[in-house]
N, C-alpha and C positions, 0 to 999 in steps of 0.2 A: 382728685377732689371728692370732698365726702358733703353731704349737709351735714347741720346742727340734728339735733335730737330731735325729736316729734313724736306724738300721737297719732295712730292709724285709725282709722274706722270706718265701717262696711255696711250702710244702711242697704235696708230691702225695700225701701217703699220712699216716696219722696215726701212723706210726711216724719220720715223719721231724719230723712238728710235735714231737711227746716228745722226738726226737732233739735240736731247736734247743731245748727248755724247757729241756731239762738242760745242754748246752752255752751259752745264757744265761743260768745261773739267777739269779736277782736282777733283774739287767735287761730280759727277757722280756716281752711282755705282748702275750696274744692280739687279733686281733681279729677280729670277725664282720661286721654290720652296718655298727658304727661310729656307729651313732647316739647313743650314749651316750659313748663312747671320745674319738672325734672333737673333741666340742666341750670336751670338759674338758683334752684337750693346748692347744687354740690359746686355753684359759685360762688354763694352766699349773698345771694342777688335776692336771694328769698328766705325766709326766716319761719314760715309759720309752724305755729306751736302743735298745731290738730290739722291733720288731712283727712277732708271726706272724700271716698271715693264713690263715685257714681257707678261706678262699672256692676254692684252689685243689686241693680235697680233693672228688670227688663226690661219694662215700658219705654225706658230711657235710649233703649239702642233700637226702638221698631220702626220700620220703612215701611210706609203702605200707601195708597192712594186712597183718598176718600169719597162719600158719594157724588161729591160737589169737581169732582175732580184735580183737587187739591194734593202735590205730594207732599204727603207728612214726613218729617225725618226728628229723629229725638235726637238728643244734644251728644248721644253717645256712638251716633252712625260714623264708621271711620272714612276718610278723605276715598278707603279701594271700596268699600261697598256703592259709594253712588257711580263709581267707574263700571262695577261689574255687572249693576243692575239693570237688566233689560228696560224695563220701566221709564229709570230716568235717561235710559238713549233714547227711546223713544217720543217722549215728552216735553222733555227738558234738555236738547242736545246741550245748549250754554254749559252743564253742568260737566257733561264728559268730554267739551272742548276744554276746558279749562283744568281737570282734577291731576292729567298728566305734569303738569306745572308745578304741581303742591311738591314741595319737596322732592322726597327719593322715597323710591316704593316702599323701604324697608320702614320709615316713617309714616306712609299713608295706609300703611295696616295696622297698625298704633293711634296715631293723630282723628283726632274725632272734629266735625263740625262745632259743636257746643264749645269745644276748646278753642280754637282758630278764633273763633267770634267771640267769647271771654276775654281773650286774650288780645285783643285789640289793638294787634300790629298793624300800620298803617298797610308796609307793603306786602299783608297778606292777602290770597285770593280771595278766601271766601266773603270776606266783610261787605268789600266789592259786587261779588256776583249776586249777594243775597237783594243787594240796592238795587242791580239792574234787573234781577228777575222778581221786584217786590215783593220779596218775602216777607212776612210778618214773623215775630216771634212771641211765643208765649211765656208770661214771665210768674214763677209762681211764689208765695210768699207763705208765713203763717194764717192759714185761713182764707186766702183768695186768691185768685191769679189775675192777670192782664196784658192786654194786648200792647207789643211796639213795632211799630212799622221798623225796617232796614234803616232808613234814612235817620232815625232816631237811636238809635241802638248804639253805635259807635258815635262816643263824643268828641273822643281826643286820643289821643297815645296811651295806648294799653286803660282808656278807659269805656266805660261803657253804662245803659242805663241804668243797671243793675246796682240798687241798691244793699244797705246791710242786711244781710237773712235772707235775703232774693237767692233764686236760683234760675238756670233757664231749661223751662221742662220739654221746647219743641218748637221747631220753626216748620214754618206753612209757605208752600211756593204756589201760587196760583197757578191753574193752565191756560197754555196760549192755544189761539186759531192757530189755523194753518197760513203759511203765509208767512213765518216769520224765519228768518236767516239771522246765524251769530258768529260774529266774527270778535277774535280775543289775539293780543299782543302784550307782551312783556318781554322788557329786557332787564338782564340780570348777568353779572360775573360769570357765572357759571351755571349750568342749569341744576333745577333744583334750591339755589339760593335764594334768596327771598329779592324780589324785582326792585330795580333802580325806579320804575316808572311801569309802568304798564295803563292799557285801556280796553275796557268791553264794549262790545256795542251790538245792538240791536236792529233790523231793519227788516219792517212787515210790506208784504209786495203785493201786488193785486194788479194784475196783467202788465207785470215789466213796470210798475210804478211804483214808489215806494211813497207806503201810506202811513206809517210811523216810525220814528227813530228812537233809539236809545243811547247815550255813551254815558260810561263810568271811567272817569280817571283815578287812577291809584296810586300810591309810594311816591305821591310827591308832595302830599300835604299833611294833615297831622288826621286827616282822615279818607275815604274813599267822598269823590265828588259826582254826584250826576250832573251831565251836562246836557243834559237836551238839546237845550235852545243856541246852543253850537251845529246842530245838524236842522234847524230848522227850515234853512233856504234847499235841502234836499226833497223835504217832502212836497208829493206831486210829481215829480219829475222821475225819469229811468235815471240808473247812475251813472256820474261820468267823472273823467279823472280829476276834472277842474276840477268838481264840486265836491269832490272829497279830499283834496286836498285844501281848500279853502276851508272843507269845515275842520279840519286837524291844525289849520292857523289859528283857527276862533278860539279852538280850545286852549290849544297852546297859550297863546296870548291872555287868555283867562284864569291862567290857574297860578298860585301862588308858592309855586314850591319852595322847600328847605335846602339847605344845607346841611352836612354831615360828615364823617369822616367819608363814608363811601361819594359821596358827588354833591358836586355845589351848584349851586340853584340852578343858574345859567346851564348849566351840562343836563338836571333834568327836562328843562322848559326844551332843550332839543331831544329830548329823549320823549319828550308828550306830544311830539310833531308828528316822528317818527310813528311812535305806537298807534295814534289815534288812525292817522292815515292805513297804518298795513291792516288795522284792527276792523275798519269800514270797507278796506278792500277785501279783507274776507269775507264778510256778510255778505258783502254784492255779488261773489260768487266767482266762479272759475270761466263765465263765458264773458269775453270783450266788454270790458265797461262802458256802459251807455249804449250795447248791444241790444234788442227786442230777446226777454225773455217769453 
């Protein structure tokens, strides 16, 4: 399989990628990675006239932490740099629990964050993780930029808030206290696949008690959902098997999955039982549930 014909081009500054979006508009279509882009042109699932590629832009692939304690990543960091980064093990463990997940390694040195998140596959990781760890992203246009929360970002299936001429120049992950445990599940055909269901979660401790939660469910709706107020009869209390199993019913029962060739609703909604619960039993850790940590 081949694509159709197209126009290439290499800006060096993101003022000139804006420059070609709006001089292309309509035919445009960015690219990052390409791991998603790619194989839907030489299926003809994609058509555009002008590819802009970012990859020729530095700023766009820097990883740093800022003074606020902030980790910045540009929309061109690939799925192995936040694996490999001491920084984000540090910081950010959610991010290097989960990057093993993304596909196959030979992909996660290609596949960039900016793409994953563009590309706004429901049952992709990142969309997901960026909601559970609040990331904000920075959205730049001709002449200005601005801020959208995770939660905002992904609207729908392969959509997102990115308007025409938009581009996305960097997301921001805020830092956590100490205190906080992540626990992550997904199920999938095979690994590496892209997940039938999956769930993150969060959970902040303070002498063996658990003083905030987090869950995101995934790949069962037409976007990543947070679910809080499914784990909310946890907080205060040490954890126990009930009560994380009661909150993987809440969610379960809450969430509205699809249908598809790969799995139909009912087969998700036990697949969001499944995840939530293994997904809160890793956050709580590896000593006896409801044990004095």
């Amino acid at each position: 399989m081949k694509p159709g014909s197209f126009s290439y081009r290499r800006p060096r500054s993101v003022t000139e990628a804006l420059d070609l979006l709006r001089e292309f508009s309509g035919e445009a279509k960015i690219i990052a990675g390409g791991q998603s882009l790619v194989p839907a042109m030489n299926l003809r699932l994609a058509a555009p006239g002008v590819l802009v590629d970012l990859g020729g832009i530095p700023a766009l692939s820097e990883l740093s932490v800022d003074e606020r304690g902030r980790l910045l990543a540009g929309p061109m960091v690939t799925h192995a740099r936040f694996l490999d980064d001491p920084r984000v093990q540090a910081g950010w463990p959610a991010i290097g629990k989960v990057m093993p997940y993304v596909a196959h390694e030979a992909i996660r040195t290609r596949g960039t964050l900016g793409g994953s998140l563009c590309h706004a596959d429901p049952a992709a990781e990142w969309p997901a993780l960026c909601m559970l760890l609040d990331a904000s992203m920075t959205i730049c246009g001709p002449g200005y930029s601005r801020e959208v929360g995770a939660p905002d970002f992904s609207v729908g299936v392969y959509e997102t808030a990115l308007k025409e001429g938009e581009l996305l120049a960097g997301v921001a992950f805020p830092p956590f206290a100490p205190g906080w445990r992540w626990g992550f599940c997904e199920i999938s055909r095979r690994h590496g696949d892209f997940a039938l269901a999956g769930a993150m979660a969060g959970l902040r401790f303070d002498a063996g008690v658990i003083r905030e939660a987090r869950l995101v469910v995934f790949a069962v709706e037409d976007r990543p959902r947070r679910m809080d107020a499914a784990l909310s009869h946890l907080v205060g209390h040490a954890p126990a098997a009930d009560g994380l199993a009661m909150a993987a019913l809440s969610a379960a029962t809450a969430v509205s999955p699809r249908s598809d060739l790969h799995a139909s609703a009912d087969f998700r909604q036990d697949l969001v039982l499944a995840c939530v619960e293994r997904a809160l039993g890793d956050a709580a850790g590896p000593e006896p549930i409801g044990a004095a940590r």
